[in-house]
N, C-alpha and C positions, 0 to 999 in steps of 0.2 A: 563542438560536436565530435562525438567518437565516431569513427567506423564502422558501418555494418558490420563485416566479418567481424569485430571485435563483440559487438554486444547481443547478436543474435542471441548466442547461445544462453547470455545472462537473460532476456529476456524471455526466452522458451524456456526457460526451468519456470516461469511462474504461467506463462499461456496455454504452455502444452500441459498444465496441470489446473485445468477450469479456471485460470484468473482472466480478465478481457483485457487485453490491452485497450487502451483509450491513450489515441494519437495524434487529437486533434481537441483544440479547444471546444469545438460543439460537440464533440463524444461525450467529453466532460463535463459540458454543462446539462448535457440531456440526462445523465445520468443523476450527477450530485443536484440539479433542480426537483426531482422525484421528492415530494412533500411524506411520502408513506413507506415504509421499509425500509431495509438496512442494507447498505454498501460499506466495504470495507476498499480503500483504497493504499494500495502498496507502492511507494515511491523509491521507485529500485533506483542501482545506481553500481557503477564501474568498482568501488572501493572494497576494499579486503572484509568489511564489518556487514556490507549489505550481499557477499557472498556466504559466507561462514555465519551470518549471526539473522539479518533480517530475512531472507529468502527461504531460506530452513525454516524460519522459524513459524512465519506465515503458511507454506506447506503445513504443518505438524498443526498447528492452529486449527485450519482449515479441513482438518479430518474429526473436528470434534460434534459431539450430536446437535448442539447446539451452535450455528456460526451465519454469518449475515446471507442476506436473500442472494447480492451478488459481491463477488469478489473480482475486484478490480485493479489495474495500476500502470503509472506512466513512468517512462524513465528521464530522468536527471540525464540533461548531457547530452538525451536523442531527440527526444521529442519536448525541443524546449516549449512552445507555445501551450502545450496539454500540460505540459508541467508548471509554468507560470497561472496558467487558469485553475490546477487542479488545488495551486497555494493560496490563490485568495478565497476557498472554500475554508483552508484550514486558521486562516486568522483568527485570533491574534498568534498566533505563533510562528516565529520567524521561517524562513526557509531550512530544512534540512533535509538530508541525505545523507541515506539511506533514511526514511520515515514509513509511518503506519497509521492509518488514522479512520475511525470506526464512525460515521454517520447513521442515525438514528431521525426518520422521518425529517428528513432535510439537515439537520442540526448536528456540528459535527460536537460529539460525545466522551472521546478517548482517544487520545493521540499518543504517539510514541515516537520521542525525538531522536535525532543523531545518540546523542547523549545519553540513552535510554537504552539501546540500542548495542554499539561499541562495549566492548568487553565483558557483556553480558553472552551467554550460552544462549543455542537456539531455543533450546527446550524451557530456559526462565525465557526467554521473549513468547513462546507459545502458551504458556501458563499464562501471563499476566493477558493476552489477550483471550485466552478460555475464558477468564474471570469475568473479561468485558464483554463478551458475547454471551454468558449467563446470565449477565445481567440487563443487555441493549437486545439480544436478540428472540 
């Protein structure tokens, strides 16, 4: 687990910009069990990629006309139990961090892995999920 004082602020760059934190495994479920509408869930995280490339990019995303009913996200590292619950939503895909991943009336739809993510620009990660919220939302 990190420190508070260390990941506050990483976390306020996405709460204090309409995203919910979900910090507990029932947050999590109450939300992704939602059978109608779209949540987008952001799996932030301490690393250089989900500063500079995931967190940016989800902002910039999440200004588009078109983007999911709620915007949501746990962090890696802090809230491990919300974040263990929030990965058996995203099965089959392994665990990552820094992640992104777009549910679609319970169903998760589009995901965006570590790897998807890392050395890619905020602005190509906000595009490719425009694309997906054009199309899921």
């Amino acid at each position: 687990m990190y420190p508070a004082e260390l990941t506050a602020p990483m976390a306020q760059e996405l709460t204090g910009r309409g995203f919910e934190g979900l910090t507990s495994p029932e947050a999590v479920s109450e939300v992704l069990d939602q059978k109608e509408g779209t949540v987008l869930v952001v799996v932030n995280s301490v690393c250089g990629c989900a500063a500079a490339n995931a967190r940016p990019g989800a902002l910039i995303a999440a200004q588009h006309d078109k983007k999911p009913a709620r915007l949501t996200t746990v962090f890696a590292g802090v809230d491990r139990e919300a974040t263990e619950k929030a990965r058996e939503y995203m099965l089959p895909y392994p665990p990552s961090s820094p992640a992104i991943a777009l549910f679609k009336d319970g169903q998760l739809v589009h995901f965006l892995e570590r790897h998807h993510i890392e050395g890619r620009s905020a602005e190509i990660i906000a595009e490719n999920l425009k694309l997906a919220f054009d199309r899921y939302c």
